[in-house]
Steps between C-alpha positions, in 0.01 A plus 500: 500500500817597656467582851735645784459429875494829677667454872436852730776382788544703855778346731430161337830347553387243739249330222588624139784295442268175532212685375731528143635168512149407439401740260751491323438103406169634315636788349805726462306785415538701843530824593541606874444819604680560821307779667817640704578224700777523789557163479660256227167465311678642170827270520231194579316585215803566228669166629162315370561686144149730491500819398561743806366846517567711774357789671774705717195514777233368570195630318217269604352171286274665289823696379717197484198345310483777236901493446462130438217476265631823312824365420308092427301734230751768346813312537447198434137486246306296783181369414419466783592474899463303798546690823643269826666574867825460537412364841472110399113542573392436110553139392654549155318123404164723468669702256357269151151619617567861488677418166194291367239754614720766336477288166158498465433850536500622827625875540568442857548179714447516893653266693268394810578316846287313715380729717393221790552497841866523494412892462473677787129657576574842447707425110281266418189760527734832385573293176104386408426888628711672254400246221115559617562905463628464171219289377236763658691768382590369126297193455779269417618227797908537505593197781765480707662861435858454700586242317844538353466282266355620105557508140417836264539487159660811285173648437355447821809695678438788278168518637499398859856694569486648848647802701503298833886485608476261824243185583209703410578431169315179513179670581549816230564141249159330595303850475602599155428145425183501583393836318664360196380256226818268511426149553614308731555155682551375820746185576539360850880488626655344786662738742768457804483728748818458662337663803471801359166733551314530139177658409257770571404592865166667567702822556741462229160486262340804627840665473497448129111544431600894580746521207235326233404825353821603432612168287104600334612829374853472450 
């Protein structure tokens, strides 16, 4: 299959260079999407020889995501993506198992942490919340929804494409998934937080429960 790493990158500058150096040891098929960054995110990323696209502002990740995978698909006859930070979070040595899973079928691979007790209370329970609600509401489990880290294949983007321009987009993502029919698998992935805040909190999940019927019907 020929596959293209999708990188959505805000202000990055501070981790993408080392981010690429690594990713670019398992593949050269890159494409960064700088999301309007004021720093030096897009000189970082040229210097490491990905493809760079830019938007003039910032439109959000779901926006940067749909730039990325549009151009993976139309420009250059992807099979197939896999989407990662640009925040060195994703540890591009996981990649083979979203490569394997993707070569034996599955439409969609999710990558999953360890959600342990590392995970503050209130993410930890926002994130099995908003994975509980979609079950209840759609009958299929989709774990670990933040995560960053996933792999859609050509016909799988067609169906699952979403209108979500900023973080939601993750949510909007796991809901059409789980009204759809695409299979899917699950890999587990080591993350590094850098310190950084990540997840669902309790509010953040009831915040997106109220725009569910809108991803239903649109």
């Amino acid at each position: 299959m020929k596959i293209y790493v999708v990188v959505p990158a805000y202000n990055e500058s501070r981790f993408i260079g080392r981010f690429l150096a690594k990713l670019t040891v398992v593949t050269k098929n890159i494409i960064v999407v700088d999301d309007g960054s004021r720093d030096d995110t897009t000189k970082i990323a040229k210097q490491s020889g990905a493809t760079v696209l830019t938007h003039m502002t910032n439109l959000g990740k779901g926006a940067a995501l749909k730039t990325g995978c549009d151009y993976a698909f139309a420009k250059r006859a992807a099979d197939a993506v896999i989407i990662m930070d640009g925040d060195d979070q994703h540890d591009t040595a996981d990649l083979p198992m979203f490569k394997k899973a993707l070569s034996q079928g599955a439409g969609v691979v999710l990558g999953v942490r360890l959600l342990d007790r590392k995970m503050p209370m209130g993410r930890l329970l926002g994130n099995r919340l908003m994975s509980t609600l979609i079950y209840l509401l759609f009958g299929r489990y989709i774990p670990d929804i933040p995560s960053g880290f996933k792999a859609l294949t050509r016909a799988a983007y067609q169906k699952l494409v979403w209108n979500s321009s900023g973080y939601e987009v993750e949510s909007e993502l796991a809901v059409r998934l789980a009204r759809s029919k695409i299979a899917y698998s699950t890999v587990s992935i080591t993350t590094h937080y850098h310190g950084k805040e990540y997840g669902f909190n309790l509010l953040d999940a009831f915040a997106i429960l109220i725009k569910i019927p809108f991803w239903i019907w649109s």
